[in-house]
C-alpha positions in Angstrom: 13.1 -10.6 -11.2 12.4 -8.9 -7.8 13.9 -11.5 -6.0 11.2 -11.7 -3.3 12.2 -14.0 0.0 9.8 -16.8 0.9 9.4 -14.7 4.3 8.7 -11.4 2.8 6.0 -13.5 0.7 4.4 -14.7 3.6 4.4 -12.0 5.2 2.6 -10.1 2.1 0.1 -12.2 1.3 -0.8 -13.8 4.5 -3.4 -12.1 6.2 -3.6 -11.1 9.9 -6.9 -11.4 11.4 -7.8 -8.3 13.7 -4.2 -6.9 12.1 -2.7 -7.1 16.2 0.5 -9.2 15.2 1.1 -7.0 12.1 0.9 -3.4 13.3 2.2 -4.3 17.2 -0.8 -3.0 19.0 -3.1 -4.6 20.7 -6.2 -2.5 19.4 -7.4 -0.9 16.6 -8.3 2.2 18.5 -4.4 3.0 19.1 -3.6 3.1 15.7 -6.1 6.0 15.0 -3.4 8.6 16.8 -0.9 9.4 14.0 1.5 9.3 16.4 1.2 5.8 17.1 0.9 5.0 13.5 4.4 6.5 12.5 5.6 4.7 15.0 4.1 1.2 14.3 4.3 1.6 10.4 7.7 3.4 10.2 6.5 6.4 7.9 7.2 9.8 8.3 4.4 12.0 8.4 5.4 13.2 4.4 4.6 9.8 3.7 2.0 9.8 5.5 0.2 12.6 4.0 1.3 11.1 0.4 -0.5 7.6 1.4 -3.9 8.9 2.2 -3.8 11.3 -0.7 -3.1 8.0 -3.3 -5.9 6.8 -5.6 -5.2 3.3 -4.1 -6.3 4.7 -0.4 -9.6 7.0 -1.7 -12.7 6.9 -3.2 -13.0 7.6 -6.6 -17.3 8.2 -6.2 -20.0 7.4 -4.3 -20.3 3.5 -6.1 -16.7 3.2 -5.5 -16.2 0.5 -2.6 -12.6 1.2 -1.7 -12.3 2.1 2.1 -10.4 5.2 2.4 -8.2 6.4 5.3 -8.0 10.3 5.9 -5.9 12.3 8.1 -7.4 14.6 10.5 -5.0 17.3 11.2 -6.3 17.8 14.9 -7.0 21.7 15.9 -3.1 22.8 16.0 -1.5 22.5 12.6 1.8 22.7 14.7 1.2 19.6 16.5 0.9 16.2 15.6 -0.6 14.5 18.9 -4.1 15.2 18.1 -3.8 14.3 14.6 -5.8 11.0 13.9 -6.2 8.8 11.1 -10.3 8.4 9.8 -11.7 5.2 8.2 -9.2 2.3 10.1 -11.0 -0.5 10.2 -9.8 -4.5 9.7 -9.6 -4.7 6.1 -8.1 -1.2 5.4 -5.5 -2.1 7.9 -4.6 -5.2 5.8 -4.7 -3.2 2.9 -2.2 -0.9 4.3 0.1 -3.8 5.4 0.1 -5.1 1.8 0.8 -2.0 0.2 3.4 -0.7 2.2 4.7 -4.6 2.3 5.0 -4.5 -1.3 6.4 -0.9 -1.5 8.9 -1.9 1.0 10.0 -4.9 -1.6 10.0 -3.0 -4.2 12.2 -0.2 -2.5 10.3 2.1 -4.5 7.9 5.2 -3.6 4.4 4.9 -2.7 3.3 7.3 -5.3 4.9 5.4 -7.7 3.4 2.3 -6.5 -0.2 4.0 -6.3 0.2 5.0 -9.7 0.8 1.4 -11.1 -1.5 -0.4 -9.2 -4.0 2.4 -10.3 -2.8 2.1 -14.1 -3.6 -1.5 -14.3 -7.0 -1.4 -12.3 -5.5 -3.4 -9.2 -7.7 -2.1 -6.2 -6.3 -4.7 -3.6 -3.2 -6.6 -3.0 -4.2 -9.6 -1.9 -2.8 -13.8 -2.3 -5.5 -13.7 -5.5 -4.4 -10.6 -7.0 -0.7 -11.6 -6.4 -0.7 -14.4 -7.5 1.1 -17.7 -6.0 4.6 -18.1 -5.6 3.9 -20.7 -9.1 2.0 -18.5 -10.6 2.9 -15.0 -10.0 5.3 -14.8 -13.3 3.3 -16.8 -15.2 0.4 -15.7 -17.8 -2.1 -15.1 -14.6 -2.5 -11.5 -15.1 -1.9 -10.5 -11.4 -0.8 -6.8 -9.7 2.8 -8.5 -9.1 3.2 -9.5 -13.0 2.3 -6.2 -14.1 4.3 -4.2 -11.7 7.3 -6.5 -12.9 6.8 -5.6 -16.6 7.1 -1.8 -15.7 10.2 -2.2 -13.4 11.7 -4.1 -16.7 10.5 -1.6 -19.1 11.9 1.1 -16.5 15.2 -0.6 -16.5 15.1 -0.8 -19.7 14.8 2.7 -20.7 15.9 4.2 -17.5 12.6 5.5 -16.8 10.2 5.5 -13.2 7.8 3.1 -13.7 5.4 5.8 -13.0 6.1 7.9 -16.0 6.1 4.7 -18.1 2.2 3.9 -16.9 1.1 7.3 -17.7 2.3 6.5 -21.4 -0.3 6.0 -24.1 
């Protein structure tokens, strides 16, 4: 149903070690300037702002193990260059990648996205949570299988797949 490549699989599920081939930088430290990051992740700074406000990027409570990326706006709200990103690290890096991967597939918003993933209690994208390319459709309940049966009930009806998860 979403018709995803063998190379656009790949690339979302295999993970990059130290995240250097994935984001084009050569440390992790460059990525904290937002500036850098919009470049090297292709967001706007909208989106941006919309990414580190998702439930899928922040902690819920203080039990709640999901790292969380915040945007520090710097001291001139006119100026991006001294805005940086808090809470990069490895695995929230690879988190990104997957997410924005997956968003990028899915050609869809990352609100929309957050709010799936959130719906159905997905906290990471990852091979196991995805699935494999055999069992991904299959009865594995996996983050790709459920965000296919919203897309088809969204087709279906002709409604965002994040109006149909808020549905009880």
């Amino acid at each position: 149903y979403l018709q995803i490549t063998p190379a656009d699989w790949n690339r979302l599920i295999t993970p990059d070690p130290g995240n250097t081939e994935v984001w084009g930088v050569a440390r992790l430290n460059e990525l904290r300037s937002v500036p850098t990051f919009l470049k090297q992740s292709g967001l706007t700074y909208d989106a941006l702002q919309t990414l580190t406000e998702t439930q899928f990027f922040s902690s819920q409570d203080e039990t709640d193990t999901i790292p969380e990326i915040t945007l520090d706006e710097g001291t001139d709200p006119c100026d991006i260059n001294d805005d940086t990103l808090d809470g990069l690290d490895d695995e929230l890096l690879d988190r990104l990648h997957r997410f924005l991967r997956l968003r990028q597939i899915l050609n869809g918003s990352i609100s929309d996205l957050d709010t799936v993933l959130t719906a159905f209690g997905h906290t990471n994208i990852t091979d196991t949570a995805l699935g494999d390319t055999d069992t991904a459709l299959g009865d594995t309940d996996t983050a790709l299988r459920d965000i296919v049966r919203v897309q088809r009930l969204g087709d279906r009806y002709r409604q965002s797949a994040s109006y149909l998860v808020t549905l009880n």
